[in-house]
MDTraj code that builds the backbone (N, CA, C; nanometers):
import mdtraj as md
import numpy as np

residues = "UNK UNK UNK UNK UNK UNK UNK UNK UNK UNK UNK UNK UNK UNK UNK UNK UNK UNK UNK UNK UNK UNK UNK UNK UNK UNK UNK UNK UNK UNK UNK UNK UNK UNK UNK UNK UNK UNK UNK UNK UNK UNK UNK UNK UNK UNK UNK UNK UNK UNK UNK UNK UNK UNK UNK UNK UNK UNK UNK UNK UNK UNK UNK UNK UNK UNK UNK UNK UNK UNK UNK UNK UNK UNK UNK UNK UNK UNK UNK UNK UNK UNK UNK UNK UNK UNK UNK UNK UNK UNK UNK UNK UNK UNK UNK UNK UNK UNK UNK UNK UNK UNK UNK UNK UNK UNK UNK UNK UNK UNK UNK UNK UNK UNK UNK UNK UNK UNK UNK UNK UNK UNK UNK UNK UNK UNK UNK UNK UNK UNK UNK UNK UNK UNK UNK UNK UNK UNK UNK UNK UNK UNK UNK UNK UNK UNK UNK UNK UNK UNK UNK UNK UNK UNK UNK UNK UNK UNK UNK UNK UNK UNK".split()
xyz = np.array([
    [0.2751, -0.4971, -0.6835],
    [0.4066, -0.5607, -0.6842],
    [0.4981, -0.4850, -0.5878],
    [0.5589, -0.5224, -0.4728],
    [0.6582, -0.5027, -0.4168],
    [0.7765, -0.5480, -0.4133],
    [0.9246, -0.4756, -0.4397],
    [1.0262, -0.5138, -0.4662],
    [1.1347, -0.4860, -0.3293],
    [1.2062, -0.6031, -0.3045],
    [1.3131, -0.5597, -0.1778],
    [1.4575, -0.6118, -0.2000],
    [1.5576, -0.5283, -0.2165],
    [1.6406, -0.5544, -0.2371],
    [1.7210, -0.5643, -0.0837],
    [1.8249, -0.6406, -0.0613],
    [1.8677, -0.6626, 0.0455],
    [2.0585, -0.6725, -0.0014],
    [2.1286, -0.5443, 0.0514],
    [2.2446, -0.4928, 0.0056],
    [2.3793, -0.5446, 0.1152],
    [2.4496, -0.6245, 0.1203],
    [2.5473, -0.6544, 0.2600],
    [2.6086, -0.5535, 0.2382],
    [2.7105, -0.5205, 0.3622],
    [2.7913, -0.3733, 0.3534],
    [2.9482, -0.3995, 0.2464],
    [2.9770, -0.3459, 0.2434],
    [3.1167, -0.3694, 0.1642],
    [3.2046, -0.3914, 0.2366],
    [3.3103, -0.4531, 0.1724],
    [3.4395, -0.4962, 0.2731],
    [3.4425, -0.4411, 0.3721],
    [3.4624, -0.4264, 0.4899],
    [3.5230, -0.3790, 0.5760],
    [3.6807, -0.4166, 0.6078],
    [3.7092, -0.2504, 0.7140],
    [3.8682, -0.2632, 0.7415],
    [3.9113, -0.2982, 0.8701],
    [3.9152, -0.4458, 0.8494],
    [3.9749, -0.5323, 1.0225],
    [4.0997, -0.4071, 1.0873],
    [4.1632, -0.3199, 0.9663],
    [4.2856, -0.3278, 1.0132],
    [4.2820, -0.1512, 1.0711],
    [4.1724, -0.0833, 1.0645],
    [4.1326, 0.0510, 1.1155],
    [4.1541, 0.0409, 1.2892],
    [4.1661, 0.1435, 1.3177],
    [4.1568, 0.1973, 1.4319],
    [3.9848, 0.2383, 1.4918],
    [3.9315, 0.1022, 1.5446],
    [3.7690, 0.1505, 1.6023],
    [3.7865, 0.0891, 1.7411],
    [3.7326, 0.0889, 1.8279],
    [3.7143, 0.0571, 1.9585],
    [3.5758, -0.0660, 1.9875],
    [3.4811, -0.0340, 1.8479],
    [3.3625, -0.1737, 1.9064],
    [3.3390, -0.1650, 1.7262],
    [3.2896, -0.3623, 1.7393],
    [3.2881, -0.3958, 1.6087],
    [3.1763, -0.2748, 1.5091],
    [3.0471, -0.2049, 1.6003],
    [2.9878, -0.1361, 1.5372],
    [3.0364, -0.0354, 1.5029],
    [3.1607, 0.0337, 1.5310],
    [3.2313, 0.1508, 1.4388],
    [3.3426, 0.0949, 1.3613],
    [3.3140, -0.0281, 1.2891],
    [3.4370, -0.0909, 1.2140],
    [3.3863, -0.0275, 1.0614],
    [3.4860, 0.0471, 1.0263],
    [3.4736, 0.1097, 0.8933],
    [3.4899, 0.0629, 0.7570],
    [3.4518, 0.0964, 0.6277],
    [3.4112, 0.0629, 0.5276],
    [3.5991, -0.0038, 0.4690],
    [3.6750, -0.0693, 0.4423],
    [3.8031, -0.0759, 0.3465],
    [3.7810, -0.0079, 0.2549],
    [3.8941, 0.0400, 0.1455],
    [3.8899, 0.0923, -0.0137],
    [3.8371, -0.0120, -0.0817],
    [3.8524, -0.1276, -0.0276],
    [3.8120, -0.2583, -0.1491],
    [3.6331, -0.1973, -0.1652],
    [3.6031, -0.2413, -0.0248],
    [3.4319, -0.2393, 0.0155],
    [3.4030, -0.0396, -0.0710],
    [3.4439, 0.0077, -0.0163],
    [3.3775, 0.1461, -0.1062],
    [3.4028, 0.1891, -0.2563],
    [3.5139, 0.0658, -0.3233],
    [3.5288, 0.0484, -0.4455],
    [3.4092, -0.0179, -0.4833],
    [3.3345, -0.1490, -0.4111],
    [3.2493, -0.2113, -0.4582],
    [3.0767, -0.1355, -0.4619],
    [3.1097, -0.0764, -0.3115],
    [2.9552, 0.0314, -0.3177],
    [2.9120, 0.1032, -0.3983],
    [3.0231, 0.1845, -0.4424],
    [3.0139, 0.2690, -0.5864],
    [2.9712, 0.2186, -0.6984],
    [3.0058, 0.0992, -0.7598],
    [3.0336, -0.0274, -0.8138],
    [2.8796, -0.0434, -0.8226],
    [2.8476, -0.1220, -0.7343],
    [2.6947, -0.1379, -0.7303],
    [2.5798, -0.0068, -0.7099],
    [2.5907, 0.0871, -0.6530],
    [2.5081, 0.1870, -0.6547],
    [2.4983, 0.2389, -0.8123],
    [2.6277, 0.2706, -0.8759],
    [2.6125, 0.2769, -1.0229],
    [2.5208, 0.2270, -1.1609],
    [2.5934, 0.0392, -1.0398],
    [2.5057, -0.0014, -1.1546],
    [2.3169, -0.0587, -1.1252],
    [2.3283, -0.0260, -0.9764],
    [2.1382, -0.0061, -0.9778],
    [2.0654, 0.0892, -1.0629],
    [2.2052, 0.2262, -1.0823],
    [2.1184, 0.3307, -1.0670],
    [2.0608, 0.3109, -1.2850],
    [2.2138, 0.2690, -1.3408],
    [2.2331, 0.1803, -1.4564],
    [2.0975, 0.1022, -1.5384],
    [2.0260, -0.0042, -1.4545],
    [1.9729, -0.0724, -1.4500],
    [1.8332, -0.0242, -1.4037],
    [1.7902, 0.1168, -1.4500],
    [1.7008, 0.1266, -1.3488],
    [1.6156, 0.0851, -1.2551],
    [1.6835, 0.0628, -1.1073],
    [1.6284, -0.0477, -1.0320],
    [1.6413, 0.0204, -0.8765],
    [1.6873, 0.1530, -0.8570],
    [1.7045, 0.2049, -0.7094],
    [1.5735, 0.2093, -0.6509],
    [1.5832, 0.1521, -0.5290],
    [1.4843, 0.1851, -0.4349],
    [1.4267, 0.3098, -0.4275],
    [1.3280, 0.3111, -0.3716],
    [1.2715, 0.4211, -0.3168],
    [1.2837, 0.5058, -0.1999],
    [1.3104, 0.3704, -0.1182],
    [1.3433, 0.3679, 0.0285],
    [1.4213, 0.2711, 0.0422],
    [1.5365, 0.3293, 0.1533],
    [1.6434, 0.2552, 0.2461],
    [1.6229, 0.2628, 0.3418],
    [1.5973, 0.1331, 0.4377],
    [1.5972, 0.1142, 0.5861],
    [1.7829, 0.0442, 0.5705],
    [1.8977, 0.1072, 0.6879],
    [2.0342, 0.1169, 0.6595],
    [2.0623, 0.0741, 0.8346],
    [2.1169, -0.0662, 0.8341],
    [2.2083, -0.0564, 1.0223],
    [2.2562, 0.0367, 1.0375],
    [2.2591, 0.0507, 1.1639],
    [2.2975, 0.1785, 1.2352],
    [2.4764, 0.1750, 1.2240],
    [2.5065, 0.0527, 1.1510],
    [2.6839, 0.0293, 1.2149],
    [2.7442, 0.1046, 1.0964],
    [2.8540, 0.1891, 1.1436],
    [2.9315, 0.2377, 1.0653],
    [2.9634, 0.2030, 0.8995],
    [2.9797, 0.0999, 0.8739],
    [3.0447, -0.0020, 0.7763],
    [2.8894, -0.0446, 0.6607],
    [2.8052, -0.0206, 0.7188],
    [2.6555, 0.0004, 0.6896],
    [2.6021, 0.1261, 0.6478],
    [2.6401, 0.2418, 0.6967],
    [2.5861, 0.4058, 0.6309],
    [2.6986, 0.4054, 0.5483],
    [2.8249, 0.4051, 0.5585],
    [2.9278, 0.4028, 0.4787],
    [2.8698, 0.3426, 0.3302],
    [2.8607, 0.1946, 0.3944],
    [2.8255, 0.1824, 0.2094],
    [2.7274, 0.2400, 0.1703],
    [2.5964, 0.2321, 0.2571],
    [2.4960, 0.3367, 0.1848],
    [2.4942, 0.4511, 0.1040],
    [2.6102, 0.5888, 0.1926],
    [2.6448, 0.6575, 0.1383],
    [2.7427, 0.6382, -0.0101],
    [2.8623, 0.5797, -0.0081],
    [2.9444, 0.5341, -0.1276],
    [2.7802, 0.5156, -0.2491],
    [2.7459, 0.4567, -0.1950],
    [2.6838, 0.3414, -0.3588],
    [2.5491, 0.4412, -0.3823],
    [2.4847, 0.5585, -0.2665],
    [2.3792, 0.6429, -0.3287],
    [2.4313, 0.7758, -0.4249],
    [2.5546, 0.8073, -0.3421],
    [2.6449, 0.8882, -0.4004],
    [2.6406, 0.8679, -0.5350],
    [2.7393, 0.7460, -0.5834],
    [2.7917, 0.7020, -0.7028],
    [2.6528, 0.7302, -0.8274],
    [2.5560, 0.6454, -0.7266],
    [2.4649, 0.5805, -0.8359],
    [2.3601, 0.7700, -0.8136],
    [2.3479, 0.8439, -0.7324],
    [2.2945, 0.9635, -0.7592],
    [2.1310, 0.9469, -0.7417],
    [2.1119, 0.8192, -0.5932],
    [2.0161, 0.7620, -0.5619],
    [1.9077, 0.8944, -0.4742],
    [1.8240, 0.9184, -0.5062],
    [1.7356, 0.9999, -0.4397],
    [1.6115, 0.9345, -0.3402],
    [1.6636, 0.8335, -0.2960],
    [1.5469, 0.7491, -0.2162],
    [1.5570, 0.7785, -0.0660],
    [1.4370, 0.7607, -0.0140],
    [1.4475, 0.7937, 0.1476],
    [1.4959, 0.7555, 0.2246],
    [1.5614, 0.7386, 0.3371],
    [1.6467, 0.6692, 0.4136],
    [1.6102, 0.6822, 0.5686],
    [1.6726, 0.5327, 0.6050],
    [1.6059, 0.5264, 0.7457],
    [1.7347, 0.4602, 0.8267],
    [1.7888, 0.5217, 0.9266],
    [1.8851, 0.4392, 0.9776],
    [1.7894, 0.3604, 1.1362],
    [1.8262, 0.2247, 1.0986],
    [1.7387, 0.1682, 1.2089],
    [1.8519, 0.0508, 1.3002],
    [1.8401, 0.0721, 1.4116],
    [1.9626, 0.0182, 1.5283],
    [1.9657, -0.1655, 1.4785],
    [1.8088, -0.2036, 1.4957],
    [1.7307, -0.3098, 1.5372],
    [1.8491, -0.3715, 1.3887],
    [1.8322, -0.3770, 1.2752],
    [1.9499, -0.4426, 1.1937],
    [2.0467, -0.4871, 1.2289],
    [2.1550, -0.4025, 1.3167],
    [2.2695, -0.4599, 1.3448],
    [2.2867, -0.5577, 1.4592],
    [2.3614, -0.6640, 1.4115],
    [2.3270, -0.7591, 1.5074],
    [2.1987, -0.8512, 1.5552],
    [2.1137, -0.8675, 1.4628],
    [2.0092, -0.9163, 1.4466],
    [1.9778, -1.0327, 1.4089],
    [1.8372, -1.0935, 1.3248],
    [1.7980, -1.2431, 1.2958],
    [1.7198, -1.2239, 1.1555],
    [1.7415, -1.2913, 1.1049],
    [1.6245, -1.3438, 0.9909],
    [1.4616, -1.2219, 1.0161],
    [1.4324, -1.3375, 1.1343],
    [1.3004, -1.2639, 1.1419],
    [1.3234, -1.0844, 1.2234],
    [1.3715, -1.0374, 1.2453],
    [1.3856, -0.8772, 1.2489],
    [1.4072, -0.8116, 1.1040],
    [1.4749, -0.8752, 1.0147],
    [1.4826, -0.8277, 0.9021],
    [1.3319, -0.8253, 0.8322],
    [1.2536, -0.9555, 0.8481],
    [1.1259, -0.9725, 0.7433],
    [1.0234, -0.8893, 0.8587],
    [1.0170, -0.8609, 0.9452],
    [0.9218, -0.7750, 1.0659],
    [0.9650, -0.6043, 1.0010],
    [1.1200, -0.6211, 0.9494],
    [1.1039, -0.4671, 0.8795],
    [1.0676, -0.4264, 0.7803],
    [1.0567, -0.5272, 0.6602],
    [1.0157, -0.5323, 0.5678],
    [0.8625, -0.5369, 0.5823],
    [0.7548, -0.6125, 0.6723],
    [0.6227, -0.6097, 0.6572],
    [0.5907, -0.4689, 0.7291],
    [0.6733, -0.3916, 0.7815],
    [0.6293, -0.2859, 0.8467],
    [0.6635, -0.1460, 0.7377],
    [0.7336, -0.1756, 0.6208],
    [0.7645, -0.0788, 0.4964],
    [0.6403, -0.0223, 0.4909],
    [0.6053, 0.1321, 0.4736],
    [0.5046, 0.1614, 0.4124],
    [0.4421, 0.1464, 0.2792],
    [0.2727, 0.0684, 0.2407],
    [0.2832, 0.0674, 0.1603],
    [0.2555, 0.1220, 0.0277],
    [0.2699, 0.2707, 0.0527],
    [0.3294, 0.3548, -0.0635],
    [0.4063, 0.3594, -0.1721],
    [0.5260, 0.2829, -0.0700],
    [0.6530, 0.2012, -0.1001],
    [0.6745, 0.1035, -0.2060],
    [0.6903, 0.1192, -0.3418],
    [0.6640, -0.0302, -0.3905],
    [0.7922, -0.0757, -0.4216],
    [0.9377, 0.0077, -0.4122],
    [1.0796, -0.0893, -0.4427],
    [1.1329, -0.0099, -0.3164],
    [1.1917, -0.1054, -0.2177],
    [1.2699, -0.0788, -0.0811],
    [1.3832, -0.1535, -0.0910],
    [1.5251, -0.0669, -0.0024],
    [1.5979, -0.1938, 0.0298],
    [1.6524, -0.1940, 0.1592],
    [1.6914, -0.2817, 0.2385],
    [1.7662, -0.3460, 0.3479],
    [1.9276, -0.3083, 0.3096],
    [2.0284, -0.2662, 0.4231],
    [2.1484, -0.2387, 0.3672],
    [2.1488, -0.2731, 0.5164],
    [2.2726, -0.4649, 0.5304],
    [2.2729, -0.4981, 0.6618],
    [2.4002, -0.5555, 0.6534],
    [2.4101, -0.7126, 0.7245],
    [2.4896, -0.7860, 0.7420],
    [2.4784, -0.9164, 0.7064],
    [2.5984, -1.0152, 0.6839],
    [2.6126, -1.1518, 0.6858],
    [2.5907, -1.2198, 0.8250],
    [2.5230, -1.3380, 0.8679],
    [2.4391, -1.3846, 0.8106],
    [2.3007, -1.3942, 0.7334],
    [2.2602, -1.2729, 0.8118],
    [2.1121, -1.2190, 0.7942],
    [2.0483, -1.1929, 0.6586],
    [2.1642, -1.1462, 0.5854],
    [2.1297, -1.0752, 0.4363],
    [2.0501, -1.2265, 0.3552],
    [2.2039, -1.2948, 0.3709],
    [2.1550, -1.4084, 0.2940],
    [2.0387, -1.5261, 0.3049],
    [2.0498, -1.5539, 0.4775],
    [1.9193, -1.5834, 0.5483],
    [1.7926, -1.4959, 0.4750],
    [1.7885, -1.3770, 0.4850],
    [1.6572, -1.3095, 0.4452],
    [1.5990, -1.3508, 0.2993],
    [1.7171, -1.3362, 0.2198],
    [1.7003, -1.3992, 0.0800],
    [1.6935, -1.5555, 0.0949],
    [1.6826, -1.6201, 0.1475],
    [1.6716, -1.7925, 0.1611],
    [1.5111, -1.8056, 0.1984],
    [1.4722, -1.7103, 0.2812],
    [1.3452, -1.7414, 0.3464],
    [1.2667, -1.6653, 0.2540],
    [1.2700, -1.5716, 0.2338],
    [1.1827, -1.5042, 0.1476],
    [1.1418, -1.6080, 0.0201],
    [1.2256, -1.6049, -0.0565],
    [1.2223, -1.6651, -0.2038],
    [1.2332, -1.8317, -0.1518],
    [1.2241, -1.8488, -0.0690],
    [1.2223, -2.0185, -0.0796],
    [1.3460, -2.0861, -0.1187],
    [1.4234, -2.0287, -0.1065],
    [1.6055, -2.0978, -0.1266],
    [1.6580, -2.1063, -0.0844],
    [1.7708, -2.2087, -0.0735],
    [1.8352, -2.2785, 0.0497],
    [2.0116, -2.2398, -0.0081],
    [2.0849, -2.1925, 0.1014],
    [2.2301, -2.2047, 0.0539],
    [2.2730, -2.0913, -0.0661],
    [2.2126, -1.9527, -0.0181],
    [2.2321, -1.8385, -0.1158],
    [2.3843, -1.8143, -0.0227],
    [2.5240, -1.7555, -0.1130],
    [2.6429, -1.6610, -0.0598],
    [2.5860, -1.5293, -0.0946],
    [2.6383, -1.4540, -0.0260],
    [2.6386, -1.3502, -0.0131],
    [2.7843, -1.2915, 0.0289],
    [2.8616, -1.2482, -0.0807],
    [3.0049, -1.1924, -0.0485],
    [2.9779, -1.0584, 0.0026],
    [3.0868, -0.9879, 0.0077],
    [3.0369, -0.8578, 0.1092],
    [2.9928, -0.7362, -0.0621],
    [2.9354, -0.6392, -0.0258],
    [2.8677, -0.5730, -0.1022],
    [2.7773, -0.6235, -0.2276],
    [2.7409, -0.7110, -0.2309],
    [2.6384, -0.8223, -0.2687],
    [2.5242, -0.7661, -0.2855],
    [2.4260, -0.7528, -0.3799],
    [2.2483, -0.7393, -0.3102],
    [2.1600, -0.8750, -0.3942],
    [2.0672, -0.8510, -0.3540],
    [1.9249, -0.9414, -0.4131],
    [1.8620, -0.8831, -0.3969],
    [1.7638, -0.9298, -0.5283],
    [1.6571, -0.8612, -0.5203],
    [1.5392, -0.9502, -0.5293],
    [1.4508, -0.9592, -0.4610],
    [1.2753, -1.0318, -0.4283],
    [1.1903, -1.0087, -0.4559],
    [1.1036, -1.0036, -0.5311],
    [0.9936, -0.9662, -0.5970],
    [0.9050, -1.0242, -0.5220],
    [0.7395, -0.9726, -0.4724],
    [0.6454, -1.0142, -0.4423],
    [0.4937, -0.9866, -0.4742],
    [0.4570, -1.0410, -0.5313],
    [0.3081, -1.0105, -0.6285],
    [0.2423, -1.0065, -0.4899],
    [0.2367, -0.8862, -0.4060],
    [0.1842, -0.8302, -0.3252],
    [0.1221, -0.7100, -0.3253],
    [0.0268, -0.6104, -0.2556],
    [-0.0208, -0.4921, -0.2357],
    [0.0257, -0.4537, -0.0929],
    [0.0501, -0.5450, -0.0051],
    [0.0853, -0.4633, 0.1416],
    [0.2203, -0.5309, 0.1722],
    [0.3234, -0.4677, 0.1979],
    [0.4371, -0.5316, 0.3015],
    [0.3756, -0.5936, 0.3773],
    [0.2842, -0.5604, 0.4644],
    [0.2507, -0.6627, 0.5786],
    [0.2088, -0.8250, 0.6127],
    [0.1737, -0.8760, 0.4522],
    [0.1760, -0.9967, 0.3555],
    [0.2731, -1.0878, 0.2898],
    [0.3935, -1.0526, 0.3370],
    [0.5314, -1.0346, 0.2890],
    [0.5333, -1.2138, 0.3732],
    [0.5729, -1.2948, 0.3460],
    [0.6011, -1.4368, 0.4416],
    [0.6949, -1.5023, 0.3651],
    [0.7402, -1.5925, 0.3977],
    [0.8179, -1.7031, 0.3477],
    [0.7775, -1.7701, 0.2175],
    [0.8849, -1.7709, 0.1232],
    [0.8504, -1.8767, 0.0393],
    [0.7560, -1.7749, -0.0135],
    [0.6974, -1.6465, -0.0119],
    [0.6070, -1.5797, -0.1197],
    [0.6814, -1.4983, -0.2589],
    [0.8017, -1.4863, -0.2088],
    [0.8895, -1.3777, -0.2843],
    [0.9436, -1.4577, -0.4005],
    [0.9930, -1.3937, -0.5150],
    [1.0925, -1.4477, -0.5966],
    [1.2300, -1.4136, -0.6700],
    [1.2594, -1.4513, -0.6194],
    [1.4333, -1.4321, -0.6652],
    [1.4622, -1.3790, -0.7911],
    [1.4808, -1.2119, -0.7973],
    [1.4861, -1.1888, -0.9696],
    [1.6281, -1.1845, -0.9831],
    [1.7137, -1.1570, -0.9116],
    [1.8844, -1.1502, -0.9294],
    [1.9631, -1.1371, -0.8218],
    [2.0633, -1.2416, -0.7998],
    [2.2018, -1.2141, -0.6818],
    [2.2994, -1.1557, -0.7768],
    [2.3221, -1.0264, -0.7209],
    [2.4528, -0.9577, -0.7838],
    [2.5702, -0.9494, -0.6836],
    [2.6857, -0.9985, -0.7025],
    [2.7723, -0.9660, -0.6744],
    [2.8590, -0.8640, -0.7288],
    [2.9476, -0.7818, -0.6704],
    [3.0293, -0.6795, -0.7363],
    [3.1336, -0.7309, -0.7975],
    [3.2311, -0.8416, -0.8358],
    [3.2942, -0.8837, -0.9256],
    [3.2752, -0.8877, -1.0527],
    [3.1111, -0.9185, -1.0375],
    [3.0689, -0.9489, -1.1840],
    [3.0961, -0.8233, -1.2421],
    [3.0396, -0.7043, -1.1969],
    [3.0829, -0.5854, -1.2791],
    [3.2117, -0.4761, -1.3348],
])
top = md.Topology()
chain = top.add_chain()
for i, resn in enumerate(residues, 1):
    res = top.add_residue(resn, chain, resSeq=i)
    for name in ("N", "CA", "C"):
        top.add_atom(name, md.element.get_by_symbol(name[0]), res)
traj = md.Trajectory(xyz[None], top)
């Protein structure tokens, strides 16, 4: 069984001082919500093992906030290829997870997050508000087996709910 959770970044602050959208930084709202959710993964026992994390500011930010909070000890990978990306770069990172690995997560962006969760699990028209995750289950042995429509949708969490 392989599990992938796929985390959007938390609010971000339009109203910061950055020079390119990839150093646009985390808001108080968004690192209220990271905490928020890292807590309650850690709550729920459900933290990854491993984090593959965009390279964009607003992306390690929440990573950090929500491993912090939740007191996540999983491995981490900051990888460029996330930010600014497609559907299929996201599921090419996921079949390339080692598979040692049996709960990973993605910590990216809108559109992609929710795209990834649409294709995976076979569902059409998932939101994804900002600091959001899902999680996909796949009665698999290798990431590299990982395709469309194989996964299943065990929960969209949003941070309101909590």
């Amino acid at each position: 069984m392989k599990t992938i959770i796929l985390f959007r970044h938390g609010k971000s602050d339009w109203n910061a001082d950055f020079e390119h959208d990839h150093e646009r930084p985390v808001a108080p709202r968004g690192v209220k919500a990271s905490k928020a959710m890292g807590k309650w993964l850690r709550k729920t026992d459900q933290v990854p093992a491993y984090c593959t994390v965009s390279s964009a500011l607003r992306t390690r930010q929440t990573y950090e906030y929500a491993s912090k909070a939740g007191e996540w000890d999983a491995e981490m990978v900051i990888a460029d290829a996330l930010y600014d990306s497609t559907v299929d770069t996201y599921i090419s990172i996921i079949r390339g997870l080692p598979d040692h690995v049996e709960s990973a997560m993605i910590v990216g962006h809108e559109p992609t997050c929710s795209g990834t969760t649409s294709r995976l699990a076979g569902r059409a028209d998932i939101r994804f508000p900002t600091a959001t995750m899902a999680r996909v289950d796949f009665d698999l042995d290798s990431w590299e087996d990982v395709r469309d429509g194989y996964g299943t949708l065990i929960w969209l969490q949003p941070p309101r709910f909590l």
